[in-house]
N, C-alpha and C positions, 0 to 999 in steps of 0.2 A: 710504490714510491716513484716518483718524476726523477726519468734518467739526468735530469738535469740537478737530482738532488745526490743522486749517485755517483757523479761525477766531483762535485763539490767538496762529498765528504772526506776525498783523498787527501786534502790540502789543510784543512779549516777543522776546528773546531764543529761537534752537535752545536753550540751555543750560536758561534759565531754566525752557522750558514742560518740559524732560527731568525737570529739580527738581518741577514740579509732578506731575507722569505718576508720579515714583517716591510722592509722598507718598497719591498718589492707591492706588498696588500696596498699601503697608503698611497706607491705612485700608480698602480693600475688596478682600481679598486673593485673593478667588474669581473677580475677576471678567476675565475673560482680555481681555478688549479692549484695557483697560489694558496689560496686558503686549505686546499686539500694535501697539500704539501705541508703545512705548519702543523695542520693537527697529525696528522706523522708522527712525524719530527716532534713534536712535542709528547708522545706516548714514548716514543724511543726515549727522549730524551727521562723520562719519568720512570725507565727503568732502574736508575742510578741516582737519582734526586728521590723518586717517590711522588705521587700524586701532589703533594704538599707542596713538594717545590719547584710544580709546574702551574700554580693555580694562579697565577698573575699573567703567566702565558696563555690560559683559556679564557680567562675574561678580557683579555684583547681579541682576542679571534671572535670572541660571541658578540664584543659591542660591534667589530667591524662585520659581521655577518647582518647584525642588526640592522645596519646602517646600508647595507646594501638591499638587504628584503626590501627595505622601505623605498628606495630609490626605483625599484622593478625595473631594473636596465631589460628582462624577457617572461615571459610566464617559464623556461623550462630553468633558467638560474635563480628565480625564486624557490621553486619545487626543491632544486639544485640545496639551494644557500640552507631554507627550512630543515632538511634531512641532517647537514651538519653543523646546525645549531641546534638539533636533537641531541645528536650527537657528543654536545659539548656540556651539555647538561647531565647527560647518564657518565662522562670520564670522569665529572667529579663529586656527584648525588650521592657516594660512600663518604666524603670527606664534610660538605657543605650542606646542614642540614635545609637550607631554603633550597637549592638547586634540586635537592630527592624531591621536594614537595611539586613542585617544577615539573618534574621528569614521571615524577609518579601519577600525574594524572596527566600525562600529555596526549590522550587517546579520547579524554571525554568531552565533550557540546563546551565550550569554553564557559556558557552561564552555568553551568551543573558545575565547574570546580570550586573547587575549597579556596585555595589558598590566591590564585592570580585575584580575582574581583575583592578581594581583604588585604590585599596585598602592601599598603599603604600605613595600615595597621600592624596588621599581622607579621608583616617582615620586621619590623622596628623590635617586636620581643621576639621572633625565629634569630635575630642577631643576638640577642642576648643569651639563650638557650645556645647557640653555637659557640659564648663565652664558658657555659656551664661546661659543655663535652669537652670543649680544649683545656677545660684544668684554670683558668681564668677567676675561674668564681668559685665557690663550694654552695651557694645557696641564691635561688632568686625566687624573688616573691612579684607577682603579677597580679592584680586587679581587674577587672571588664565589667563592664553591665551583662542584664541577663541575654542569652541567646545569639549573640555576636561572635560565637565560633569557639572560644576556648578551651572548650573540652575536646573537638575533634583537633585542634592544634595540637593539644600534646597526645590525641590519638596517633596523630601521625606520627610526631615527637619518638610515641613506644615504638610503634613499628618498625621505625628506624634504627633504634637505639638496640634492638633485640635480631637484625638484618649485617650491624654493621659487628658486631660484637656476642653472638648468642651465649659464650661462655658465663657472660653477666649478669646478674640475678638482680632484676627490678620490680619493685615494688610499687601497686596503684593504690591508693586510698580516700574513701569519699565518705560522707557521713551515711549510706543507706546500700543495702545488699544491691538494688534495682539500680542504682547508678553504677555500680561496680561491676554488677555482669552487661549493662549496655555498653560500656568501656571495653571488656572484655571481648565481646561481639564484634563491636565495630575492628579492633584491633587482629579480629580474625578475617573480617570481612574482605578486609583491606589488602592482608596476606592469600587469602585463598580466588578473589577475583581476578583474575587474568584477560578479564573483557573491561574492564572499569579501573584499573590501578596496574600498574608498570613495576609489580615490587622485585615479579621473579627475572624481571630483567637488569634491575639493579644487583639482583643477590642470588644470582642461579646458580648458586650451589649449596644455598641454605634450603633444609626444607622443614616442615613440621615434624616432629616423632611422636608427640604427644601433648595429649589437649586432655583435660578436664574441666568440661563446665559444672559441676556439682564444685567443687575447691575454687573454681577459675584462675586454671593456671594452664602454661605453654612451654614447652619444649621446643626450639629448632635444634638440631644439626645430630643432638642424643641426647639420651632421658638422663636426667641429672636429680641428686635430692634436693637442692633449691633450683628450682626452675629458671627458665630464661624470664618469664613474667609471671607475678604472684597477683592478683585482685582482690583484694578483701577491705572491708568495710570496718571501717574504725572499731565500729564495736563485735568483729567477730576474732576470730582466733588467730594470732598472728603466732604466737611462742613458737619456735620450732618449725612455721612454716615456709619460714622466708628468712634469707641473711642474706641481707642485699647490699653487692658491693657495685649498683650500675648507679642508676639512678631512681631516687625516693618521690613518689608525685604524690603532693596531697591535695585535694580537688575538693573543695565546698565539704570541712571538715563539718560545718553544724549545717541544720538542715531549714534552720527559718528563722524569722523573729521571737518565735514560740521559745525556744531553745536563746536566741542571745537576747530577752529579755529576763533569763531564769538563771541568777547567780549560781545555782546549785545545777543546774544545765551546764552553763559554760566552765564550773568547774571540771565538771566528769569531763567535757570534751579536753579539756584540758590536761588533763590526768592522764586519760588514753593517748594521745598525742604525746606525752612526754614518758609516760610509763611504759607505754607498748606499742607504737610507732617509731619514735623516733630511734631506739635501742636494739632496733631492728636492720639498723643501717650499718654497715663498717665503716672506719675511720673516713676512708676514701669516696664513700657515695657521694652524690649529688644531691642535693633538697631540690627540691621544686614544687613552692609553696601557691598554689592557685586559690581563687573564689571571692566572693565575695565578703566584704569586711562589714560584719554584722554590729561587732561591739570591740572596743578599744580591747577588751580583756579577752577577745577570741582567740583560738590556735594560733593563728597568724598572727594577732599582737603580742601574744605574753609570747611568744617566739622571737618576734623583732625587738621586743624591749629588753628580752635579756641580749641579742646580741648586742644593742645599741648602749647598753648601760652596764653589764658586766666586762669590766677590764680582762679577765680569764679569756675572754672572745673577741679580743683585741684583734690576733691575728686571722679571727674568721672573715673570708672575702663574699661580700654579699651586697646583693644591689633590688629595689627594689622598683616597680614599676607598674604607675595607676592610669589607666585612661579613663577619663569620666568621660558620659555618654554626651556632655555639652561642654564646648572646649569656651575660653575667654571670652568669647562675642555670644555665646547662647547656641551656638550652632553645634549640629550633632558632627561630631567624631567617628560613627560609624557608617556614610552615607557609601555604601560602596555601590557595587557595580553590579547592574544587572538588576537593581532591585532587590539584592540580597540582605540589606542592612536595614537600618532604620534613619526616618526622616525628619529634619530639626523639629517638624511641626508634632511628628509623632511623640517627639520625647519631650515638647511642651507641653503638650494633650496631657500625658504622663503627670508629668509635675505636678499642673494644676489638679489633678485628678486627688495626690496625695494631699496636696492643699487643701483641699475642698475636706477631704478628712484629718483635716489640723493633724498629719503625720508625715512634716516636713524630713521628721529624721531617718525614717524607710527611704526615702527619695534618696537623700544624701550617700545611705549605707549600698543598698542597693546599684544604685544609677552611677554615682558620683564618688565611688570609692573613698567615702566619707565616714568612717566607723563616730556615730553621736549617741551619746551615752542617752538612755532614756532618762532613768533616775539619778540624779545629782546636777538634774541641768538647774541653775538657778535663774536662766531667763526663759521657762518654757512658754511656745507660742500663746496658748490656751489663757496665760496671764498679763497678755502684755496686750496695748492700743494698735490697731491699726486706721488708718484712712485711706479714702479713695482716689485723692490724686488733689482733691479740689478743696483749695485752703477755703478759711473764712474771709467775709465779703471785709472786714476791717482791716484798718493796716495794723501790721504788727507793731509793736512797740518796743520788740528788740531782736536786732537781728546777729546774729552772732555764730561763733565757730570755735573749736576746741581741735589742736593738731597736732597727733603725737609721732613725732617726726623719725623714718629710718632711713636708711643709705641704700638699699635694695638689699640684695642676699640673702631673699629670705625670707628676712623682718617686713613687715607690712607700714607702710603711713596709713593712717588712719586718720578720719576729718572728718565730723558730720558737723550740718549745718542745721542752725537750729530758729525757727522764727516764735519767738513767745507774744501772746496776746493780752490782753487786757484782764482780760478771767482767768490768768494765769495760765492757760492752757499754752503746749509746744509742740511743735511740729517740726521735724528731719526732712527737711525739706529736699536734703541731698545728701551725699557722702563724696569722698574722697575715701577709695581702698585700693592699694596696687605696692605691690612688691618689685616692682618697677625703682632702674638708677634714678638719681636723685635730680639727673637733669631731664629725666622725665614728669617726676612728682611734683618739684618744684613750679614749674611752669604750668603745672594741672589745678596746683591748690592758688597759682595768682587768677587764676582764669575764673574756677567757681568765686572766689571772694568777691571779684567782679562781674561776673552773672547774679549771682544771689544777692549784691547790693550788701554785703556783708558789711556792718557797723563794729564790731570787735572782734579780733581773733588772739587767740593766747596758745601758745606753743610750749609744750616740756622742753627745756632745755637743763643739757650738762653741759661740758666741755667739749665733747664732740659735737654735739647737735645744733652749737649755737650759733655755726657759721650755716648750719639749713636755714633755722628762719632768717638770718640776715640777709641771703639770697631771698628769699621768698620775697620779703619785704621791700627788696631792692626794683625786684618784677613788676610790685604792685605800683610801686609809684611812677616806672616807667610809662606807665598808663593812666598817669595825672589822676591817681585815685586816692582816696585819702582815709584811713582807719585808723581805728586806735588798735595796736599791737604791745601787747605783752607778755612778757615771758615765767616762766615759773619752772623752779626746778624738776629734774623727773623721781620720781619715789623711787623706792629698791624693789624689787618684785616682792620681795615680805610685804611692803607697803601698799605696793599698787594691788595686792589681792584684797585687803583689809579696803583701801577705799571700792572696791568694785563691790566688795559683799556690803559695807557701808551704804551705799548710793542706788543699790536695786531697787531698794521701793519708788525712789523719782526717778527713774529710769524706767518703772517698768510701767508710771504714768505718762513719758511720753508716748506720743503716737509718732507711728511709723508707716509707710506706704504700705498699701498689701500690696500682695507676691505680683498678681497681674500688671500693674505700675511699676514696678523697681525698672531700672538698667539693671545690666551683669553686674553691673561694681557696686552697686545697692544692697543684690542680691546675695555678692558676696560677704558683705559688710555684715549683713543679718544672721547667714547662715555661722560666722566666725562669732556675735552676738550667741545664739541658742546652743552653740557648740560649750559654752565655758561651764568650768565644774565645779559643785562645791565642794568635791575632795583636793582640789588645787592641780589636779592632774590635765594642763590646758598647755598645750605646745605654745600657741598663740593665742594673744588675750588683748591684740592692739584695738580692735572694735570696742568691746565693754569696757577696755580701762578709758577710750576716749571722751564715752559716755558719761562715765564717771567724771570724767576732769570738764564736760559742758556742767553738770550739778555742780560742781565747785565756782564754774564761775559765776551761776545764778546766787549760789550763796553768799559768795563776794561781793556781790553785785545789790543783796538785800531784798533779791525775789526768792521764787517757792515755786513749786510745782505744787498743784492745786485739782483735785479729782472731780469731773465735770461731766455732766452725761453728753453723753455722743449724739451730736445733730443732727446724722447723715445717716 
């Protein structure tokens, strides 16, 4: 420590001289002494506070070390800065589960790591997981597309958690043996390489006692009868082998389509999960629900449905968290660094790929953490029109729009616009779909009514909603546009279900863009369309009920939808 720090501390405060050392980094910011003085003085200081209640004093020393690297005031106080912003990483990698990840591979080729080049992604749920270990949450549930890191995230996740804590008995669970000992592996891997991972210098005083890969299970610090980590597969023998009071990870409980197309499949998974997984856990464990969401009624749904809908689970704290593989514009969500991720073009490829075999709803489940019931959908693709972009050469004879109005939070507006022809044929010429405030929406549905040349628009209104279309209306004319606007009350969800299952047969005679053609907001409109159920089990239903209320105004109106062969 700098005699000038030893002098200080006769008079002042550990805290106070820390206050002067930082005002000291921000007026003379090149000069490293200072910084090697703070991180001291802040270990000192973290003998009597604890790591915990110095970790706001290390993320200033690291952003101002940051900030100096980048500046290169010399080559030998970069080298210099570098070493102790290692440094600042390994003081708090036992407390901050992103920081270990950080510190754990700080030795290898920067494109070889895990977690920096995902980092953008991956730190978004590493924070959430750090709500889980601080007692914050009791259960989080995560979503991803295939091969975008997930599983080595919470490999690191165990290592961690079995590093920082070995007295703790955790439990891994996947739907298949072969996934539960790669898990296993990797989580040894991670632990025994000392040329590739930084573990033992996080945790140099833990060591292995005991491994068994036939059970796959781990020991550090002493052999214990529940282990520090248990691996077994949903369907192998869990009674008796594991009482796990760390944390619970369930990792791609089913194992394909095969399985969440098979009521009597997703039962048994289901069974096992609640019979002999979850009962496995003490009061206090952690859930950490991963994979892919194959069907509404998988592990991961009838799990979230009971907490979302049994009041007994009122006080369970649980949050849940999907990244689809295309975010709002179409573009991929996984594009990282290095080449390590995948490219918007790739996961269009993708798409259309399942398109092409009219199996939109793998796409959705799979890609877009979209769990679509196969059986019970009442608009499946297979029965319904599409076209190719390119109306008929006549002019329509009506053009019109249906707009079933929300405020955001949530609730979707919903809008298609519809042009009918002379042969009775109709074409969706557009949409209107966004959960977007209302002074976004609003100004979007005057905009198409006037792109589209729209001649009638009818809006659901109650009491609430009536002052949306009066806005909307007020838009349109701003624009010296002129239509006939009417309104009509909105039904009770009892009602609005009965006219949606009412109106599918002329609904499923319109035609709609294909997949190739849509926008994102088309594309969403359809996909909330093929989503709805005939067992009534439809979160949102604003797409088909809008549908529904275009049919009502043709019928108002003294047309028909009329079934025509396809020209194109």
């Amino acid at each position: 420590m700098a005699l000038f720090l030893l002098l200080e501390r006769e008079n002042m405060t550990d805290r106070q001289i820390l206050g002067n050392i930082k005002q000291a980094i921000i007026t003379r910011p090149d000069d490293l002494v200072a910084y090697e003085d703070y991180f001291q003085l802040q270990r000192l200081i973290s003998e009597n506070e604890g790591v915990r209640g110095t970790l706001a004093d290390n993320r200033f020393l690291r952003n101002e070390l940051q900030k100096l690297i980048q500046r290169k005031p010399t080559t030998d106080k970069v080298i210099e800065g570098h070493e102790l912003l290692k440094k600042t990483y390994l003081y708090s990698a036992k407390e901050i589960f992103e920081d270990y990840m950080i510190y754990l591979e700080w030795n290898r080729p920067p494109q070889e790591r895990f977690f920096l080049p995902r980092i953008h992604v991956m730190g978004k749920i590493a924070k959430q997981i750090q709500r889980l270990a601080d007692d914050e949450l009791d259960e989080l549930f995560f979503s991803l597309p295939p091969r975008v890191g997930k599983t080595t995230l919470i490999m690191f996740l165990m290592t961690w958690l079995i590093g920082r804590d070995s007295e703790r008995s955790n439990l891994y669970s996947a739907f298949s043996d072969k996934i539960t000992a790669s898990f296993y592996n990797g989580v040894l891997e991670v632990i025994q390489d000392p040329t590739t991972y930084l573990w033992h210098e996080i945790f140099p005083q833990q060591q292995i006692v005991q491994t068994n890969g036939k059970d796959e299970t781990l020991n550090i610090d002493r052999k214990k009868r529940y282990p520090s980590l248990t691996a077994r597969s949903l369907y192998g023998t869990l009674n008796g082998s594991c009482d796990c009071n760390g944390f619970m990870i369930a990792d791609d409980l089913l194992g394909g389509i095969e399985e969440a197309m098979s009521p009597d499949r997703l039962l048994s998974a289901w069974e096992k999960t609640d019979n002999n997984l979850i009962p496995r856990c003490k009061e206090q464990a952690k859930l950490c629900w991963v994979g892919t969401r194959w069907a509404e009624n998988d592990p991961i749904g009838k799990r979230l449905n009971t907490l979302q809908s049994d009041s007994r689970f009122r006080d369970r704290r649980f949050l849940v968290i999907n990244t689809p593989a295309l975010n709002e514009k179409g573009e991929s969500n996984f594009h990282y660094a290095y080449g390590v991720g995948f490219s918007t073009t790739f996961y269009q490829q993708r798409k259309a790929s399942f398109e092409q075999n009219d199996d939109s709803a793998s796409w959705e489940a799979q890609y877009m953490g979209q769990p679509v019931e196969r059986s019970g959908r009442l608009f499946d693709p297979t029965e319904m029109k599409f076209w190719n972009g390119e109306l008929p050469l006549e002019t329509p004879v009506r053009k019109f729009m249906a707009i079933d109005p929300a405020f955001g939070g949530g609730d979707y507006v919903a809008g298609p616009i519809a042009y009918q022809y002379e042969d009775g044929s109709v074409y969706i010429v557009d949409v209107v779909y966004s959960n977007s405030d209302k002074k976004v929406t609003q100004p979007l549905i005057a905009e198409r009514i006037v792109r589209w040349n729209v001649q009638a628009a009818q809006f659901e209104a109650n009491a609430s909603t009536a002052s949306y279309a009066e806005k909307v209306e007020e838009l349109v004319q701003a624009r010296n546009y002129k239509l006939n606007i009417s309104y009509k009350a909105a039904p009770t969800n009892v009602a609005k279900q009965v006219r949606i299952f009412d109106k599918a047969p002329e609904i499923k005679q319109f035609y709609f863009l294909e997949g190739s053609k849509r926008t994102n907001e088309y594309e969403q409109f359809m996909n909330n369309v093929h989503a709805f159920q005939i067992n009534g089990n439809n979160k949102h239903d604003d797409a088909p009920d809008s549908l529904a209320q275009l049919v009502d105004m043709m019928i108002a109106s003294g047309t028909n939808v009329r079934v025509i062969h396809r020209v194109f």
